[in-house]
N, C-alpha and C positions, 0 to 999 in steps of 0.2 A: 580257623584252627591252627597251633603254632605248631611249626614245623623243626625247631631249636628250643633247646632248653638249658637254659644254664642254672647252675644247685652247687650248693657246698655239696660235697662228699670226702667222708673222712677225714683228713684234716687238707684236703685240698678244694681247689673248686671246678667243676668241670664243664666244657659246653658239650653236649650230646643230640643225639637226631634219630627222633623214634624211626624205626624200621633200617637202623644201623649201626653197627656194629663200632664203626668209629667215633672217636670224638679227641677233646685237646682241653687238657689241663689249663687252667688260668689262674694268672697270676692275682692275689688277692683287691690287686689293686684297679684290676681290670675288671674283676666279676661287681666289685662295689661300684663302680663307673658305670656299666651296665644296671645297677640296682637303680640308681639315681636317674636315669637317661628317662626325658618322656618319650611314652610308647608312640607321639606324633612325632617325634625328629629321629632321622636316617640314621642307621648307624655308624657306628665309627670307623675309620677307612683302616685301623685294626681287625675290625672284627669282620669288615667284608674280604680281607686279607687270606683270614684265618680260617672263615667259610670255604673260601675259594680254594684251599690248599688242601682241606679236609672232603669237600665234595664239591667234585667241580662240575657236579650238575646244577648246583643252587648257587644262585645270583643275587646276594641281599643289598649288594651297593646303590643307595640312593632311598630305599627303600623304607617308609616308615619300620619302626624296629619294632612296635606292636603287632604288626600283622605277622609277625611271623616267631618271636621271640619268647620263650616266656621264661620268667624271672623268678627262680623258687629262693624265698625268702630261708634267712638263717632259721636253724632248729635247737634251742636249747637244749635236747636230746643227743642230737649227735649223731640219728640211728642214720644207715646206708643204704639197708637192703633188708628185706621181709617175704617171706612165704605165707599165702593165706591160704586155707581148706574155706574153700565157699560153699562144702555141704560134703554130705557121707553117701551120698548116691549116686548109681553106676547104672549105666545100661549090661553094663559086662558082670559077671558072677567068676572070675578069677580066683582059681586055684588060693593062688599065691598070696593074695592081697591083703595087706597087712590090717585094712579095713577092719576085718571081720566080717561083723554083718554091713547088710548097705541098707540105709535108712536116708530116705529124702526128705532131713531135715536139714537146716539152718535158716540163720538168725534172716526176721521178715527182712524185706526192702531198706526201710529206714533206716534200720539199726547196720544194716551194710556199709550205705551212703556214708552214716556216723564212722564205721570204723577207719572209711577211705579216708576221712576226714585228721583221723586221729594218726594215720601214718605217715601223711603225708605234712602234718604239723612236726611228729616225729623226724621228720627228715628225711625220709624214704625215698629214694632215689629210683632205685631199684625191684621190681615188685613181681615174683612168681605167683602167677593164678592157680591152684591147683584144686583138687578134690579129693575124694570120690570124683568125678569126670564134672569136671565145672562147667562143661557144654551142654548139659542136660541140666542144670539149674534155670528157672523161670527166670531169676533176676539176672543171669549173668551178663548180657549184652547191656544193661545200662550201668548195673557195676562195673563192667569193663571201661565203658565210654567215660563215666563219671574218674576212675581212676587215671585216664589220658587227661582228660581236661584236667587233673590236677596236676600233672606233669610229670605222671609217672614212667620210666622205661619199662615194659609187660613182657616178661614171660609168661605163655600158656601152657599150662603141663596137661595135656590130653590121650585119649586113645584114637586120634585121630578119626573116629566115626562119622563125624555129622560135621568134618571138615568142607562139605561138596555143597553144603546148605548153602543159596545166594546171601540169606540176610548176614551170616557169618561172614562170608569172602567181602562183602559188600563194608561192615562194621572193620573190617583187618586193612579195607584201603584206604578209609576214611581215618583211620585210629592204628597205623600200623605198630604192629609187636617190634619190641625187640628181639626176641626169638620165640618157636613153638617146636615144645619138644614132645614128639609124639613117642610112646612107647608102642614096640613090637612085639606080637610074642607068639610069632611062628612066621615061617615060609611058603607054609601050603594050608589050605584052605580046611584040611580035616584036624593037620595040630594045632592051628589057631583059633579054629570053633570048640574043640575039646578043651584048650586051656583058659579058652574066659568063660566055657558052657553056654553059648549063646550061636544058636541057628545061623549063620549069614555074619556072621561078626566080622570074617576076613573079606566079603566082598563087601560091607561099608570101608573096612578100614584101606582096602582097595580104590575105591569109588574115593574116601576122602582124600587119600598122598595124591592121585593122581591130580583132584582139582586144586590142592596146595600147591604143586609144584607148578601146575597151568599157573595159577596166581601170584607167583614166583614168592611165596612166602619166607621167613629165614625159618628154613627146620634144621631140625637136628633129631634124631633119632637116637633114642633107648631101648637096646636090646635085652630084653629081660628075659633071661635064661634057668630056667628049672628042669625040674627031670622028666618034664612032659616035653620041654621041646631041645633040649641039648642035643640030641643026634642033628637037630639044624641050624647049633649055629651059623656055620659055616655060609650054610645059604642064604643065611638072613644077612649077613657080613655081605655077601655078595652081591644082594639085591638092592642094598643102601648104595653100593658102590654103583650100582647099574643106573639108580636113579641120581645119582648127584650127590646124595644126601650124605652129611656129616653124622657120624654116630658114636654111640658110645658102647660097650658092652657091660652089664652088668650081671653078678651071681651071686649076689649076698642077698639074705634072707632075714627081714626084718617082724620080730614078734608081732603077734596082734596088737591095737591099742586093747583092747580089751581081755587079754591075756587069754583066751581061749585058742582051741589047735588053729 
């Protein structure tokens, strides 16, 4: 599995490394160097340079540059970056959710794989997973994997539930994200169960931060703020801070797709 990837992006070209947050610009005439290189000869004492400066935990010098490189071809498109809903289904029943209703529909297996296919031809660099809760979708773990091996960077947009599941933590080491951004939406266990309406909803989402953070995942947290739990923001502000985590705060209110309350 490659560990580097290098892609046009926008009108630049970039080398990037899932499950990090950095990377380095190159120059056009380096990333077409790299296009042409076979994947059995080491690479170029540029780019074990440029590795080295950027993560000086990874040693690619000498190194066949197929084992670990991979090479995302031009896209007549252009496209950078893309959000996909890989279905309208939630374990959670949220007040707020712009959802509306939650139906666990979306497109079979195949026609997934097809649209991975069709983004990543698009030029898609960058790729938000999101839902209804994409973690409770049957196909999400091989669409996820299937979009890594394309060479995609992954954000997971989730309610952190069913973060604590082995095969999950297990698929995030093998395929790690570029970030996962969990929304919050309480501090205490009775505003958080009231505002998704869901029994035990803040001890999963308990159970799951703490095994992300064991896993040392890159999160970031979305504080999602309504009139059921505003008396906390504060404390939810607090507890991202207690655990490490980067967050955001959010309070705008977006329609239903379906135009109902």
């Amino acid at each position: 599995m490659h560990s580097l990837i290098t892609s046009p992006f926008l009108e630049q070209h970039m080398l990037v490394r899932p499950g990090s947050r950095g990377g380095a610009p190159l120059p056009a005439p380096r990333y077409e160097e790299l296009r042409s290189l076979d994947p059995a000869e080491p690479a170029p004492a540029w780019l074990a340079e440029t590795v080295r400066d950027q993560w000086d935990d990874l040693d690619v010098a000498g190194r066949p540059t197929g084992e670990y490189l991979l090479v995302r071809q031009p896209s007549v498109w252009g496209y950078s970056k893309a959000s996909w809903e890989v279905n309208l289904g939630c374990n959670y029943a949220c007040k707020h959710c712009y959802l509306g209703l939650k139906v666990n529909s979306g497109m079979p297996l195949e026609e997934k794989l097809q649209c991975l296919e069709v983004m990543a031809e698009a030029g898609v660099l960058f790729l938000q997973i999101t839902g209804g809760e994409p973690t409770i979708d049957k196909d999400f773990m091989r669409s996820y994997r299937r979009a890594f091996e394309l060479g995609m960077m992954l954000t997971l947009s989730t309610n952190g539930s069913l973060l604590w599941r082995e095969n999950l933590l297990r698929l995030f080491d093998e395929c790690p994200p570029y970030r996962v951004t969990v929304s919050m939406y309480g501090a205490t266990k009775a505003s958080y169960d009231e505002l998704t309406q869901r029994d035990g909803a803040w001890d999963l989402f308990v159970q799951g931060m703490n095994a992300a953070r064991r896993a040392r995942l890159p999160l970031r947290m979305s504080i999602i703020v309504t009139e059921d739990n505003a008396p906390e923001e504060q404390a939810m502000v607090d507890l991202c801070e207690r655990w490490g985590v980067e967050y955001n705060v959010f309070t705008n209110m977006t329609p239903t797709i379906y135009g109902g309350r």
